[in-house]
Every structure is written in structure tokens, then in C-alpha cells.
C-alpha positions as CSV (number, residue, x, y, z in Angstrom):
1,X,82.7,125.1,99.5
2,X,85.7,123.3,98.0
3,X,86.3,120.5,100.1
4,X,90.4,118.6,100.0
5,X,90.0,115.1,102.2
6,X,93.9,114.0,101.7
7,X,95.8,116.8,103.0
8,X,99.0,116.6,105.9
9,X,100.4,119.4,107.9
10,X,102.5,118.4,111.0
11,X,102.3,121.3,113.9
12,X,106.5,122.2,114.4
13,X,105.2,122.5,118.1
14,X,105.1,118.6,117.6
15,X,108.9,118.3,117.0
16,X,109.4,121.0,119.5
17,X,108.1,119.0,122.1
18,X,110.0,115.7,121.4
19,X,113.0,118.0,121.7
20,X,112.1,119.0,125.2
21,X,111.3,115.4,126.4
22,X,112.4,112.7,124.1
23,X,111.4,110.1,127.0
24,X,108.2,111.1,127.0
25,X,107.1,109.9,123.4
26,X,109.2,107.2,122.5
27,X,111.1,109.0,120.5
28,X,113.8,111.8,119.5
29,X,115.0,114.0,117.1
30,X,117.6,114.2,114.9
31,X,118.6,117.4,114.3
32,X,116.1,120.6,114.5
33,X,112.8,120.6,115.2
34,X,111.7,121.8,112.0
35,X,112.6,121.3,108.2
36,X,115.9,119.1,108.0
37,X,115.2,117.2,111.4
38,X,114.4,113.9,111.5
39,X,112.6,111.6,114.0
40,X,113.9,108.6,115.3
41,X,111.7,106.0,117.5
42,X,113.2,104.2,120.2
43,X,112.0,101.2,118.3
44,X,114.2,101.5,115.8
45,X,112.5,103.3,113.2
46,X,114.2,106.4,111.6
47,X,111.6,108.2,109.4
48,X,113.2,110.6,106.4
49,X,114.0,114.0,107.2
50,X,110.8,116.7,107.7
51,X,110.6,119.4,105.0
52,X,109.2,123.2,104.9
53,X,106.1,122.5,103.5
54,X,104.8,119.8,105.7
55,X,105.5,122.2,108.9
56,X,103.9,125.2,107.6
57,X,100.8,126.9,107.2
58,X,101.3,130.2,106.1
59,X,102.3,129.0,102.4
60,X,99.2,126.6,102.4
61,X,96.9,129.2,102.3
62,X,97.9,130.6,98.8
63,X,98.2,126.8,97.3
64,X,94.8,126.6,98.6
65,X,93.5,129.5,97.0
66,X,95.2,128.4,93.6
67,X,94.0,125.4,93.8
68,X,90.4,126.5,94.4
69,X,90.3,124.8,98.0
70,X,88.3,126.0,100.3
71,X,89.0,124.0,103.3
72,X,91.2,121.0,104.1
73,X,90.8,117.8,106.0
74,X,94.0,117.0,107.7
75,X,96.0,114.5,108.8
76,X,99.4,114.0,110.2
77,X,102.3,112.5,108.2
78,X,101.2,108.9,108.1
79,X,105.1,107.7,109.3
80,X,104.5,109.1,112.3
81,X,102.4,107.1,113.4
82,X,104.3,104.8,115.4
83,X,102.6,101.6,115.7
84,X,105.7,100.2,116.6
85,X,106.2,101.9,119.8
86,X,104.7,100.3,123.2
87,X,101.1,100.9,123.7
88,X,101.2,103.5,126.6
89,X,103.6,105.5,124.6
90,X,102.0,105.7,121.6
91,X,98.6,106.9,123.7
92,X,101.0,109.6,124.5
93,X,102.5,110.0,121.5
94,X,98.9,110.1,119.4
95,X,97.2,112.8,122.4
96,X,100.5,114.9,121.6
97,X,100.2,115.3,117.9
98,X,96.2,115.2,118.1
99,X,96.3,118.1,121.2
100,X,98.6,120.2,118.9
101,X,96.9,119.5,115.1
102,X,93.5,120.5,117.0
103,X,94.7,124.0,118.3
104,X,96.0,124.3,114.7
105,X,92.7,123.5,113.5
106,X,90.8,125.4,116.1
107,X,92.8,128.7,115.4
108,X,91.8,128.3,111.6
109,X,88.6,126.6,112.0
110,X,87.0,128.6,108.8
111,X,89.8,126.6,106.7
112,X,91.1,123.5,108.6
113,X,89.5,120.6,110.2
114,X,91.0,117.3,111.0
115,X,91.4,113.4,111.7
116,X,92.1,112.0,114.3
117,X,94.9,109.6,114.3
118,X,95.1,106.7,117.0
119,X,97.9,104.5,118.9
120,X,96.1,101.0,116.6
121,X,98.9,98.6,118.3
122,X,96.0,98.7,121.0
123,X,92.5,98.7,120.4
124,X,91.1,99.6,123.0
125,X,93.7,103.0,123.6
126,X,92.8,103.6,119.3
127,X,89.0,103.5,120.3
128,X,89.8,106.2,123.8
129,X,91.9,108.5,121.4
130,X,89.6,108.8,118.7
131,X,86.4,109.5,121.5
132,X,88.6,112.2,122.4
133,X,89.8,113.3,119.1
134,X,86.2,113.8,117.7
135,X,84.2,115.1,121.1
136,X,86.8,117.0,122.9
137,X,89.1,118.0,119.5
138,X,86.5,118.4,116.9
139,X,87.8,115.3,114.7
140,X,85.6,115.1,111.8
141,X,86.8,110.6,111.9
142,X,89.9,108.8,112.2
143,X,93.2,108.0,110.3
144,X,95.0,104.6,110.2
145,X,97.7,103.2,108.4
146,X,96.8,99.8,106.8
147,X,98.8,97.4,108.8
148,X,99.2,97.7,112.6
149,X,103.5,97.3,112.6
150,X,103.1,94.8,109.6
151,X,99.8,92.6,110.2
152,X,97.1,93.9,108.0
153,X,93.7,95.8,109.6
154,X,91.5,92.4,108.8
155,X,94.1,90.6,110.5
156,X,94.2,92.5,113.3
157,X,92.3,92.3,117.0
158,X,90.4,96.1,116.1
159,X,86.9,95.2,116.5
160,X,86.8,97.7,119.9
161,X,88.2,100.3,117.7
162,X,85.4,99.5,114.8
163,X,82.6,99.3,116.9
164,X,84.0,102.6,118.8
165,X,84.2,104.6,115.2
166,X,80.3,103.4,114.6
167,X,79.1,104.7,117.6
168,X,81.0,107.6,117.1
169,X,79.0,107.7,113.6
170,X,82.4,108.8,111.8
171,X,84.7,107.7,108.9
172,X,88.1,106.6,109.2
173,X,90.4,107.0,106.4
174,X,93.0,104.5,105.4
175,X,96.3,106.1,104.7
176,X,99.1,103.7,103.3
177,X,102.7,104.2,104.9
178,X,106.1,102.4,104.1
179,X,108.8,104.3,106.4
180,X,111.6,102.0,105.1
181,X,111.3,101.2,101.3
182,X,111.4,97.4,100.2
183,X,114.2,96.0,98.6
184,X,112.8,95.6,94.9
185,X,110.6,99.2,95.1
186,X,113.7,101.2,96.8
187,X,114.5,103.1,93.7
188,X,113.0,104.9,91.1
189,X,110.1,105.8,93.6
190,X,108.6,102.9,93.4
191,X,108.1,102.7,97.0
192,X,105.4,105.8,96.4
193,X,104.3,104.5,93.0
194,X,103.7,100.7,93.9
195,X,104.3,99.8,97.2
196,X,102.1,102.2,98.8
197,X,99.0,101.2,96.8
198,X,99.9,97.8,97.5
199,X,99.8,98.6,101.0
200,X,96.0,100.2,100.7
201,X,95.0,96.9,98.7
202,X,96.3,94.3,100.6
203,X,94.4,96.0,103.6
204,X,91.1,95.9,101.9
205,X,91.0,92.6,101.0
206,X,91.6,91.3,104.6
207,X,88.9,94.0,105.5
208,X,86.3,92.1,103.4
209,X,87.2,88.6,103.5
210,X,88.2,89.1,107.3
211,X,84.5,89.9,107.9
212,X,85.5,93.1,109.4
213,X,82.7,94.8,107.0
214,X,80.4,92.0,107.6
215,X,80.5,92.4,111.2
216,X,80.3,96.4,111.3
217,X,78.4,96.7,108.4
218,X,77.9,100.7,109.2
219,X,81.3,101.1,109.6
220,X,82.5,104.3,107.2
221,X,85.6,104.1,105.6
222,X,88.0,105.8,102.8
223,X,90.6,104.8,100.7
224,X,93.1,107.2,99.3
225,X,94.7,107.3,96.0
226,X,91.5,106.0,94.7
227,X,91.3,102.7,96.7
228,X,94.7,101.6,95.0
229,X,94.6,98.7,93.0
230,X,91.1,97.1,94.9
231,X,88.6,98.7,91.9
232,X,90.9,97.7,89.1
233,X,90.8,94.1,89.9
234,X,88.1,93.7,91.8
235,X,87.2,90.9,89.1
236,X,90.2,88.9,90.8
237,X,89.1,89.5,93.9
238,X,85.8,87.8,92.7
239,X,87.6,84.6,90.9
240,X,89.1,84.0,93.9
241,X,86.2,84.8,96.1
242,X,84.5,81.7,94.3
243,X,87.8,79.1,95.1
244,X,86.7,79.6,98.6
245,X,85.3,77.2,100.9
246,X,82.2,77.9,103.6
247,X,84.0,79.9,106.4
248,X,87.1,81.1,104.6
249,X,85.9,84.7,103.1
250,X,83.2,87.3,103.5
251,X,79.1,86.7,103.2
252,X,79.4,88.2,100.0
253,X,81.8,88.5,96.6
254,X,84.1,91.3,97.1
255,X,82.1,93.4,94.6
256,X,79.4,93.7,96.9
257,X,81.4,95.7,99.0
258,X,82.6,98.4,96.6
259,X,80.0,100.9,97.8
260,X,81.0,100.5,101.7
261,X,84.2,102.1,101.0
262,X,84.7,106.0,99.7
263,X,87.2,107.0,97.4
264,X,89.8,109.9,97.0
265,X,90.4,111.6,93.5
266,X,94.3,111.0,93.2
267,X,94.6,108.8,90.8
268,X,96.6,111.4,88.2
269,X,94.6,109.8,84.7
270,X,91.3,111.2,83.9
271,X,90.4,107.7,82.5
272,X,91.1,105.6,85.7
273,X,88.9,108.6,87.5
274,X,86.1,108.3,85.2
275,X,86.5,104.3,85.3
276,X,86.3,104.6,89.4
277,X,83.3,107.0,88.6
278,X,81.5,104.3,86.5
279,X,82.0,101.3,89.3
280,X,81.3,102.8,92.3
281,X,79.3,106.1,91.9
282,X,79.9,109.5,91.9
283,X,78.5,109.9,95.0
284,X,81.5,107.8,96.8
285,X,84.1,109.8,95.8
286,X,85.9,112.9,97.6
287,X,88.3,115.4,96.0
288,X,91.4,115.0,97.7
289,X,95.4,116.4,97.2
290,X,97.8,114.8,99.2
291,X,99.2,118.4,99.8
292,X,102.4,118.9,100.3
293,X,103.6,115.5,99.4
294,X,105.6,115.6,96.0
295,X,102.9,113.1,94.5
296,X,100.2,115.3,94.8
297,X,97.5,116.3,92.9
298,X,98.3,120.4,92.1
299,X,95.1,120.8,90.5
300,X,92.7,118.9,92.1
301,X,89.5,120.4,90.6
302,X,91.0,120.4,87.0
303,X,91.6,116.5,87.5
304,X,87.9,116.7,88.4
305,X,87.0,118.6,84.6
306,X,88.7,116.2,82.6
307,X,87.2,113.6,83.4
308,X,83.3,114.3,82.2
309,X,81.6,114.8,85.3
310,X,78.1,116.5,84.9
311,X,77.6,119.7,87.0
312,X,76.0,117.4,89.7
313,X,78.6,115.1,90.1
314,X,81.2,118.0,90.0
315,X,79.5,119.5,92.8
316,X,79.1,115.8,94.7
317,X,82.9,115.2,94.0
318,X,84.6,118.1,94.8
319,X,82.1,119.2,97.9
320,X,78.7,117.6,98.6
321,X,79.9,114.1,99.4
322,X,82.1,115.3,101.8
323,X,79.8,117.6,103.1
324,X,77.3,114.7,104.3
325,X,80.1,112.3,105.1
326,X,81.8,114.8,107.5
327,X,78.1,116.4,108.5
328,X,79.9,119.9,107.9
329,X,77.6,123.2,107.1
330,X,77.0,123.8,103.2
């Protein structure tokens, strides 16, 4: 079984409900329900409009099948998260899209399963919706942006989400997001290029040197687009790791931590792949998409074949690893 971790799909019944009671969720739409619509928070934030593919499933299943895919693991667009909205409406807001992705998952369950995403501007809500999200809903883990509304996850007061996603004994995956482009990466899409893997690394590194790891040290988690920039310098991370005084970083150098994290395969170069391979193990990365995002990987298990796996580790990548993180059948 062809497994994809990085995949979205956003339920139009979503939208549909906003429409019906915009109060209710913080939130309203602009326009329809579906592709063309866009969501507006109460907050202020105006995400960019919704498109076909990220609403539908009934095309999926043939980009699945050309891709080789046999199931996905999804997640809702990572802007809608909302972090920005007050806490008691975004517990709202987070049971709405998690109610709705899991009857979508639950009417396809021989192709779909899904993360559960959380309302992170409050801990202790984050660590009630994903409980629900994996006992009630199925969730195979969690899905967070890197920053709660700007302050990065090792920055942030989590730890009753952390300690909720260990005894839960699931993963959460680390999704970058960046609704409203920054000034200097607002064209030529560097916002997806740069900023987002920015976003990813910036969030590790307060992970580690925020103790977060060392405090939870069972604590699962994955980084997508191959754990942005964190691999590729982790020598920084280590020069800087020695400047540091008693009290000021993690127990250990930041390359100790490489093989706490797992890793998806969308990196686009078969030589950053391999190098990823050669740092932290085969057995720590997943095959992933990003399906239907226009920076996605259409040929996920080619990318996989060019970069000189063995047999074994093309099985680990593209199934077994996810199969024991997620504890799904073979």
C-alpha cells in the first residue's frame, strides 16, 4: 500500500456551513461556497480564493491512481486554520472542519484517513480537539501550523497539547502557512518557495532549543517539504549551539535531534532527497504530495526512483514507515 502523508482536501460542506451561520465560526464567505469563494475571518484575515481541486474528491481518485497512491493522509488547507480567531470560536471552528473531513474520510475509509487539526491559540482546547479527533473521528495525529498567530511553537505555552499528543501515542505534523505574503517574498512565488520553509525552520529550532523535545522526548512529529532548511544547515545550528551559555538552548546539539523528527519527500531534487536520506535515515522519511497545491510533487514515487533507494528503503519510504508511524494494516 502506497501511502501520501502531505495531502489537503477541504469538505465544500465546510463553506456551506459558514454560509448558513457566519456568526457561528468567526467567519464568512466571500462569494460561493465552493471554487471562487473566499473566506474572510472576523479577525481580519482574508485567505485567497478556494479552487476546484482542493474541494473535490471525485478527480482525486484518478490523480491517485496515476500517481500510484493508494491512500492519502489528509489535512485541511493549512490557512484555515484560524489561530487568530478567539479561542471558543476556533474550538468551534476546528470541531466543524474535523466533524466534516471525518465523514469524508469515514465514507472512503479504504482510501482516505486524516489529521486532525486543533484551535493551538489554546492549549488546553488544541489537546480536547485532537482527543476527539483521533478517538471519536479516527485521526491518525494532529496538524499544526508553525507559529500560533506569529509566536513560534517553542515559544509558545503548548506543553498541555504535547503531553496530550504523547498520551494519545500519535504524530503531529508541522504544516507551514503564510496567508498574507511578506513584503520582500510577495512576488515571484517566493512566498511558497522561501517563506514557507522559513516558516517550518524557524519553528524547529525553537522546538529544540526551547526544550520542547527535551521535555517530551516521545513526542512524534513531521516536517513537510523535507524539514525545510533545518537538515541543510543543521551545521549552523550546531556553531551556534556551542556560543550558548548553561540554560540558553537544548540538553543537546541540534544534531542530536534529527532523528526525533520525520520527514516528507517534497523536496523536487533527487540529490537533496538522497542527501536527507544519508543524514537522517531512510527509515524517517514518508512519501508525501502536497496534492492539489500547484507545488506539488506529480510523481511522487518517481521522485522516490531517482534518487537510489534500494528495494528496502523504497518500500520503507513510500509505505512501511508510514505504516508503523500511523499503526495502519499492511
Amino acid at each position: 500500500m502506497t501511502i501520501d502523508v502531505h495531502a489537503h482536501y477541504v469538505p465544500a460542506s465546510i463553506l456551506k456551513a459558514v454560509e448558513q451561520n457566519p456568526s457561528l465560526y468567526g467567519s464568512r464567505l466571500d462569494g460561493p461556497p465552493g471554487a471562487g469563494g473566499c473566506l474572510c475571518y472576523d479577525y481580519g484575515l482574508t485567505l485567497r480564493p478556494f479552487y476546484h481541486a482542493l474541494l473535490d474528491l471525485d478527480d482525486r481518485w484518478e490523480v491517485m491512481a496515476r500517481q500510484g497512491v493508494d491512500r492519502q493522509v489528509l489535512s485541511v488547507w493549512a490557512d484555515l486554520f484560524g489561530y487568530g480567531m478567539p479561542a471558543e470560536d476556533g474550538a468551534r471552528w476546528h470541531r466543524l472542519m474535523n466533524d466534516r473531513l471525518g465523514e469524508e474520510v469515514q465514507e472512503h475509509s479504504e482510501r482516505l484517513s486524516m489529521l486532525a487539526s486543533v484551535p493551538l491559540q489554546d492549549a488546553h482546547r488544541a489537546a480536547t480537539e485532537l482527543e476527539y479527533g483521533v478517538k471519536e473521528l479516527g485521526a491518525l495525529g494532529g496538524v499544526v501550523a508553525p507559529s500560533v498567530d506569529g509566536i513560534n511553537l517553542g515559544e509558545s505555552p503548548l506543553d498541555d497539547f504535547w503531553a496530550a499528543a504523547v498520551e494519545l501515542d500519535v504524530p503531529i505534523f508541522i504544516h507551514p502557512t503564510q496567508p498574507v505574503p511578506a513584503p520582500r517574498t510577495h512576488n515571484f512565488g517566493l512566498n511558497v518557495i522561501v517563506q514557507y520553509i522559513y516558516d517550518s525552520t524557524v519553528s524547529v529550532g525553537t522546538l529544540i532549543f526551547g526544550g520542547v523535545l527535551d521535555r517530551f522526548p516521545d513526542l512524534k512529529l513531521i516536517l513537510s517539504h523535507g524539514g525545510g532548511f533545518f537538515s541543510y544547515q543543521i551545521g549552523r545550528f550546531d556553531r551556534i549551539y556551542r556560543n550558548m551559555g548553561p540554560g540558553e538552548a537544548s540538553a543537546q546539539p541540534p544534531s542530536a535531534y534529527l532523528g526525533r523528527f520525520w520527514y516528507d519527500t517534497i523536496v523536487h531534487n533527487a540529490a537533496a532527497l538522497s542527501f536527507l536520506r544519508d543524514l537522517v535515515g531512510s527509515e524517517k522519511i514518508l512519501l508525501g504530495t502536497d496534492y492539489p497545491f500547484p507545488v506539488d510533487d506529480p510523481d511522487p514515487i518517481g521522485s522516490v526512483g531517482q534518487v537510489g533507494f534500494s528495494a528496502q528503503e523504497i518500500t520503507q519510504v513510500t509505505s512501511g514507515n508510514a505504516q508503523q508511524l500511523f499503526k495502519l494494516p499492511e
